[in-house]
SERO-4910 file (N, C-alpha, C, O; in steps of 0.05 Angstrom, whole numbers):
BEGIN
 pado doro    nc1    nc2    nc3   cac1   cac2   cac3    cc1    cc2    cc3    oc1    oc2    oc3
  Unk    A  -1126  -1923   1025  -1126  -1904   1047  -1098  -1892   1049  -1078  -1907   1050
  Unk    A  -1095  -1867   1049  -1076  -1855   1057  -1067  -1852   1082  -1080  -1841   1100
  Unk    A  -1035  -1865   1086  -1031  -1867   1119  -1004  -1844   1130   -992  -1845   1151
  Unk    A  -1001  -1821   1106   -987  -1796   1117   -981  -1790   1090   -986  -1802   1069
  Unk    A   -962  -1762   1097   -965  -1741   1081   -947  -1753   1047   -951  -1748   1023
  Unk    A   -928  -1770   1062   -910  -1782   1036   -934  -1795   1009   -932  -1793    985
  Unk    A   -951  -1807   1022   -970  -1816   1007   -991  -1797    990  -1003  -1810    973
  Unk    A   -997  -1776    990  -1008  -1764    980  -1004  -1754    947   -981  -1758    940
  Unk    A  -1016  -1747    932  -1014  -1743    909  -1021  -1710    903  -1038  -1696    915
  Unk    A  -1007  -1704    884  -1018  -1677    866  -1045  -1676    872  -1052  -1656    884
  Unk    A  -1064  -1695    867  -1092  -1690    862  -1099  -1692    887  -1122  -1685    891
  Unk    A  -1087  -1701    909  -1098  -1703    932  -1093  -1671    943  -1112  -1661    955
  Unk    A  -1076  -1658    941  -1059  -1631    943  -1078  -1610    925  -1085  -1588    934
  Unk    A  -1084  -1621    898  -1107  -1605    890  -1131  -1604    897  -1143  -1583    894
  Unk    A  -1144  -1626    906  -1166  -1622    926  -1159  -1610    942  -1155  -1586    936
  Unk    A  -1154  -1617    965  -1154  -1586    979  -1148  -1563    976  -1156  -1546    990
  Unk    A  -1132  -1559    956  -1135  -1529    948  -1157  -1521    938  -1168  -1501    946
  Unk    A  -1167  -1538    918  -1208  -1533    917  -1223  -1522    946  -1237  -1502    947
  Unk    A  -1218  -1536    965  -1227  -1541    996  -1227  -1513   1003  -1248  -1501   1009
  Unk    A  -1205  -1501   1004  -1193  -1489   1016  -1195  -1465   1003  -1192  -1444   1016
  Unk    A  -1203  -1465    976  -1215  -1426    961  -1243  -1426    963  -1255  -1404    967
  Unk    A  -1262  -1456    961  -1290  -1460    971  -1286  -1447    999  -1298  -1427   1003
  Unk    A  -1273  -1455   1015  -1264  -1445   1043  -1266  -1403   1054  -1275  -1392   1074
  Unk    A  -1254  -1396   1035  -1246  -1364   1032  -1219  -1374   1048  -1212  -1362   1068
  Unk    A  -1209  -1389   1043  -1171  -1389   1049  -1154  -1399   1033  -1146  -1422   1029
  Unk    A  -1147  -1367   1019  -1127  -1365    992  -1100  -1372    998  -1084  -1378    980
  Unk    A  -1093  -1372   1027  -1058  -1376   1032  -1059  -1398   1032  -1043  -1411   1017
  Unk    A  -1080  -1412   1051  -1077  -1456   1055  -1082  -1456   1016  -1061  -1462   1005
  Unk    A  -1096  -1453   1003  -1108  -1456    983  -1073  -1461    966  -1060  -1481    960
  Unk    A  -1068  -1435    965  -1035  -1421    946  -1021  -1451    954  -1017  -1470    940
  Unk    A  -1017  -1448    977   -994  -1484    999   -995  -1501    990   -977  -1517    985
  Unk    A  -1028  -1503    986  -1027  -1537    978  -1022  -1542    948  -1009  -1561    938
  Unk    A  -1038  -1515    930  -1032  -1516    902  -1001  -1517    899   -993  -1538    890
  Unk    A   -980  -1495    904   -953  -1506    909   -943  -1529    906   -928  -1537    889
  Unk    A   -957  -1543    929   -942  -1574    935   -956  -1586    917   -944  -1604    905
  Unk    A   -981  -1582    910   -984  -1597    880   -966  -1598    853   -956  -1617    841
  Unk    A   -964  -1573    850   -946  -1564    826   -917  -1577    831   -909  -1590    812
  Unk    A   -900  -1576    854   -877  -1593    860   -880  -1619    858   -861  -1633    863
  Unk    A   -902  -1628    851   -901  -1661    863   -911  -1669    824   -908  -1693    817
  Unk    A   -922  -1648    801   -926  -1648    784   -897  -1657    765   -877  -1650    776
  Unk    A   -892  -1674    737   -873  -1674    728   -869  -1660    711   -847  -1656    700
  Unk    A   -892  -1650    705   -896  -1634    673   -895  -1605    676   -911  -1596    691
  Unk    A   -877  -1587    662   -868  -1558    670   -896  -1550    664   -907  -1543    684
  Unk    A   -912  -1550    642   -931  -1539    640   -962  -1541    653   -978  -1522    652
  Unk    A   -967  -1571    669   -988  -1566    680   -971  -1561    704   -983  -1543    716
  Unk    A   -948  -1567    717   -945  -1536    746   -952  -1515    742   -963  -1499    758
  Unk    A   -946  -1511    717   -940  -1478    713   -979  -1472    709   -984  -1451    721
  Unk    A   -994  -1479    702  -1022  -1478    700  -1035  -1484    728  -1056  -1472    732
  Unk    A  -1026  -1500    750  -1024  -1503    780  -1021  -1473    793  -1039  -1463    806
  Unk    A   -994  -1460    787   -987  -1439    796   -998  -1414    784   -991  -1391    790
  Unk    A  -1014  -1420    769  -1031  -1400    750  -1064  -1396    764  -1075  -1375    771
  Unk    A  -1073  -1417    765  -1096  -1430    780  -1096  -1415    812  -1116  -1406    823
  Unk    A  -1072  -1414    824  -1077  -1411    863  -1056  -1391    856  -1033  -1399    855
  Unk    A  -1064  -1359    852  -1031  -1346    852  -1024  -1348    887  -1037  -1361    903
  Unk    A  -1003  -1332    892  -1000  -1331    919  -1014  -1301    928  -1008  -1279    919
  Unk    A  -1033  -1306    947  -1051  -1274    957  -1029  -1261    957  -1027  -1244    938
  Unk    A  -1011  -1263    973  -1004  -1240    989   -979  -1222    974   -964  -1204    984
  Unk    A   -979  -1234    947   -965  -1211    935   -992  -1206    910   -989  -1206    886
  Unk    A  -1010  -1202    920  -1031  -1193    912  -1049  -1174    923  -1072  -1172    916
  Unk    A  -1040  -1158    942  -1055  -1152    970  -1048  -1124    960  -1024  -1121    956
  Unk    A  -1067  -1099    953  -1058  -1071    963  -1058  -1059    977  -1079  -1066    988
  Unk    A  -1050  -1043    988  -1043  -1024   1012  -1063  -1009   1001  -1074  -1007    979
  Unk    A  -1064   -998   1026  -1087   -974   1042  -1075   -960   1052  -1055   -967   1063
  Unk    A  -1083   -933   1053  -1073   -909   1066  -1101   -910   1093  -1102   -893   1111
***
């Protein structure tokens, strides 16, 4: 059982980012994938983390 946030794991952080694009919420989604990828040791599956959940909101176009 997990008894706070110190305890948590990448895969616990990648589930909910699953949760959370099943959800239609790409920003909680991007957060948690993030803190996955930081909590990752290996440059390349972060970097496949951060590939996986880009961040929306520099994804977003403008409208006139």
């Amino acid at each position: 059982m997990v008894s706070g946030p110190a305890d948590l794991t990448a895969a616990d952080y990648l589930d909910g980012a699953r949760e959370m694009t099943a959800a239609d919420r790409p920003y909680l989604a991007h957060l948690l994938a993030e803190e996955a990828a930081q909590r990752t040791t290996d440059p390349a599956t972060a970097a496949g983390i951060r590939a996986s959940f880009p961040d929306p909101t520099t994804a977003r176009k403008e409208s006139n």
